[in-house]
PLY file of the C-alpha trace (Angstrom):
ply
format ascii 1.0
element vertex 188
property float x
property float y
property float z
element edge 187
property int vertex1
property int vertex2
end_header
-85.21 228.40 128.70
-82.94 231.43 128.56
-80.07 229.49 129.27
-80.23 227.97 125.90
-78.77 230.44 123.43
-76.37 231.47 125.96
-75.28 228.17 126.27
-75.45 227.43 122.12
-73.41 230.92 121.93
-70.83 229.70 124.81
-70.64 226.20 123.36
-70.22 226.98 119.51
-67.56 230.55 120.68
-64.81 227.78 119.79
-66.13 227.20 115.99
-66.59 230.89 115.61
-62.74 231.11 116.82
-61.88 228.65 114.50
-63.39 230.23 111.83
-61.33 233.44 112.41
-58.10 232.24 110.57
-55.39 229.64 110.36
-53.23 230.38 113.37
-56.73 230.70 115.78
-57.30 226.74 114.72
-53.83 225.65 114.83
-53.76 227.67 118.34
-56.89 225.57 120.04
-55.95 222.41 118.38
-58.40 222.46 115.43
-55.81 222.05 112.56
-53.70 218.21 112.68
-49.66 219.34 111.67
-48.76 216.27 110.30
-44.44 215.86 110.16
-43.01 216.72 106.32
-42.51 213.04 105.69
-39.12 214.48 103.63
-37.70 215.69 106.87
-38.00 212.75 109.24
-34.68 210.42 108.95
-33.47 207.52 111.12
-30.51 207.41 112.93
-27.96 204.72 113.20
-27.37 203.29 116.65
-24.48 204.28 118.15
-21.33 201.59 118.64
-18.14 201.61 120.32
-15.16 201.36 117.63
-13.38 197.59 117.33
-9.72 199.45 117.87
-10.94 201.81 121.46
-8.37 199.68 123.43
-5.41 200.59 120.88
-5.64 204.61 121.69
-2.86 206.11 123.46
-3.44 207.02 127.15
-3.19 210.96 127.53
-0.66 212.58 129.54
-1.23 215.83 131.57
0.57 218.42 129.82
1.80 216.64 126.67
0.65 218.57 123.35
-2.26 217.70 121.56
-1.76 216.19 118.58
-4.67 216.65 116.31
-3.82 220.67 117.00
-1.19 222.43 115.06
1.20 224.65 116.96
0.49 228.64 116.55
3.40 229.49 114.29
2.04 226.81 111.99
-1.65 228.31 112.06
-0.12 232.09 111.49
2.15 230.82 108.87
-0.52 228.87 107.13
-2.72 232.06 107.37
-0.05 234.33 105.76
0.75 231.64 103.15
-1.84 229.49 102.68
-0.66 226.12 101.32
2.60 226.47 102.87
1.35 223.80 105.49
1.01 221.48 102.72
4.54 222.30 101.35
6.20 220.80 104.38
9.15 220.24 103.11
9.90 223.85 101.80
13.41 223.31 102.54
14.11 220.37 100.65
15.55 220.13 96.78
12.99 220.47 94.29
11.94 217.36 92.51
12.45 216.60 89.14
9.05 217.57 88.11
9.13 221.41 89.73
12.49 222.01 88.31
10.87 221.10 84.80
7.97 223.44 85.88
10.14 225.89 87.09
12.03 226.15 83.48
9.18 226.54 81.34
7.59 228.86 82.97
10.09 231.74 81.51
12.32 233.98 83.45
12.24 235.22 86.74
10.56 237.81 88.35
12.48 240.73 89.06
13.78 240.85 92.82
11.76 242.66 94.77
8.54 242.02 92.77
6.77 241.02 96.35
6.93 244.54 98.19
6.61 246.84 95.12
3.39 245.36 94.21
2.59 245.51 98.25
3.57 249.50 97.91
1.48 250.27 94.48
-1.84 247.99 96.34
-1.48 250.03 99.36
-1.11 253.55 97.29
-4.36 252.24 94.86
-6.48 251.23 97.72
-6.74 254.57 99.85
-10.39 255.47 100.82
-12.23 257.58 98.17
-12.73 261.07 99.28
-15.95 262.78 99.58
-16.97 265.45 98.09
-16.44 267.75 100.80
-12.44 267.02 101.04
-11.86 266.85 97.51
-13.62 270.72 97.20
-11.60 271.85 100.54
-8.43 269.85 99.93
-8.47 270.68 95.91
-4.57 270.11 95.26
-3.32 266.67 96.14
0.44 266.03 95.77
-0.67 263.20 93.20
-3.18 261.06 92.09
-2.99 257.17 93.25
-1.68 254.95 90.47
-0.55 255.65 87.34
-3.51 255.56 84.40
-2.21 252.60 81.98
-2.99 252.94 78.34
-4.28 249.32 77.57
-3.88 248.95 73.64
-0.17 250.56 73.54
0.42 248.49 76.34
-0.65 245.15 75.18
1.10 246.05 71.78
4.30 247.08 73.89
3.97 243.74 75.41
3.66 241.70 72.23
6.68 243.23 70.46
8.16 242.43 73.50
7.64 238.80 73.52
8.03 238.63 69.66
11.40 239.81 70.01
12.49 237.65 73.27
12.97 240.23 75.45
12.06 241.36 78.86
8.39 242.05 79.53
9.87 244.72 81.81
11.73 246.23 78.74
10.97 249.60 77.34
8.44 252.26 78.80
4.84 251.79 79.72
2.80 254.13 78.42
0.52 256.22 80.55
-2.64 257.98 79.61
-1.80 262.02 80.27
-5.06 263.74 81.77
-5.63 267.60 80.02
-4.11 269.96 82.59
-5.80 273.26 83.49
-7.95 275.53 81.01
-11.07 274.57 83.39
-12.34 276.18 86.52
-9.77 275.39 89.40
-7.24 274.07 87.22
-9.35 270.67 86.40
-10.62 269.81 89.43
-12.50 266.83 89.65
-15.19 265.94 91.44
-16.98 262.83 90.35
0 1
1 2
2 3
3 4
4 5
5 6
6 7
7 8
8 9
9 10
10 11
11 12
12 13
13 14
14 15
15 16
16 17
17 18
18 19
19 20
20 21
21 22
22 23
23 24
24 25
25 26
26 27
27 28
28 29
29 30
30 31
31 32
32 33
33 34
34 35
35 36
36 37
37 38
38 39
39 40
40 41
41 42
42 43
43 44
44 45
45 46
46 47
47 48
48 49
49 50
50 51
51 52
52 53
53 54
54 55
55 56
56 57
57 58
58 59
59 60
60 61
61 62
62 63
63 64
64 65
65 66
66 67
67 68
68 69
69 70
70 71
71 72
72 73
73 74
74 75
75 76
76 77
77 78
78 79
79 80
80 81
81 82
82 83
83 84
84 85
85 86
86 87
87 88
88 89
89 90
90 91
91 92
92 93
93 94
94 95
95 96
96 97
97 98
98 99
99 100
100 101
101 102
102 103
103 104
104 105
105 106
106 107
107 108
108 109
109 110
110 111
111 112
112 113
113 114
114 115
115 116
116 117
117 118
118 119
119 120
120 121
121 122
122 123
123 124
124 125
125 126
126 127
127 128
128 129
129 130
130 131
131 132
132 133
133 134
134 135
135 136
136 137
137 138
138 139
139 140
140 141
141 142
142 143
143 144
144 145
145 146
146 147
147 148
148 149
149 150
150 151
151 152
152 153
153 154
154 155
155 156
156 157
157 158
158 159
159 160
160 161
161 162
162 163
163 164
164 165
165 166
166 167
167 168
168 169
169 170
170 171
171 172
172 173
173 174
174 175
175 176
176 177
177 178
178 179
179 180
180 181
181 182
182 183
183 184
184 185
185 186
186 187
């Protein structure tokens, strides 16, 4: 007769498991995961295509074609769209010379590795605090400060008068020199 609550105590230990959380049920089977009827799809059966016999036998060594040769892949990574081109060489159709016209002049020559030079000069790493209060004087600041509204107006007069947007001088925003402790150093 002693054997009784030990065995109601061993047999109902499962229950009292059961009833310690979610993952303790899910773990001894309690809990029924039914599949999210959303995520369960059917698959087609898989057939052989009608034109198989109509591929070309390979031969060793001959180039792949569905792979495009290295100079193609670097040139398409330094130009993208030039893959597309093709035909770079060619004479311009009808349509791209018409393009072509109306879009106004020319950029200057050179345009390419001057704007290449004044990213490169713009984009230099901040410096931290600590350099800019050891290293105080700098030759020059990276780009030149652009003031917008003399600029655009610059611009406009510019284009009203047909000539060159390059024409005339751009003005610049001049920073107050000296008067302040170090000779206006900045440090934020």
């Amino acid at each position: 007769m002693s054997n009784k609550p030990l065995l109601l105590l061993a047999l109902s230990s499962p229950l009292w498991l059961a009833a310690c959380g979610q993952d303790t049920a899910r773990t001894f089977g309690f809990t029924r995961d039914a599949p999210d009827e959303f995520q369960v799809t059917t698959r087609a059966p898989l057939s052989m295509p009608p034109s198989l016999g109509n591929l070309p036998t390979p031969r060793p060594g001959a180039a792949r074609p569905q792979e495009i040769p290295a100079r193609l892949q670097a040139e398409a990574t330094l130009a993208p769209g030039s893959l597309l081109a093709g035909r770079a060489a060619g004479p311009a159709s009808s349509g791209e010379q018409a393009l072509l016209a109306s879009s106004g002049r020319s950029a200057p020559s050179g345009i390419r590795q001057r704007i290449d030079d004044e990213a490169l000069r713009l984009n230099q790493p901040d410096r931290n605090l600590t350099e800019r209060l050891m290293f105080w004087r700098s030759a020059g600041e990276a780009g030149t400060p652009v003031d917008p509204a003399r600029e655009a107006q610059r611009l406009r007069e510019n284009a009203a008068l047909g000539r060159d947007p390059t024409e005339g001088e751009t003005p610049i925003i001049q920073r107050p020199r000296g008067g302040t402790f170090l000779g206006g150093l900045r440090l934020f």
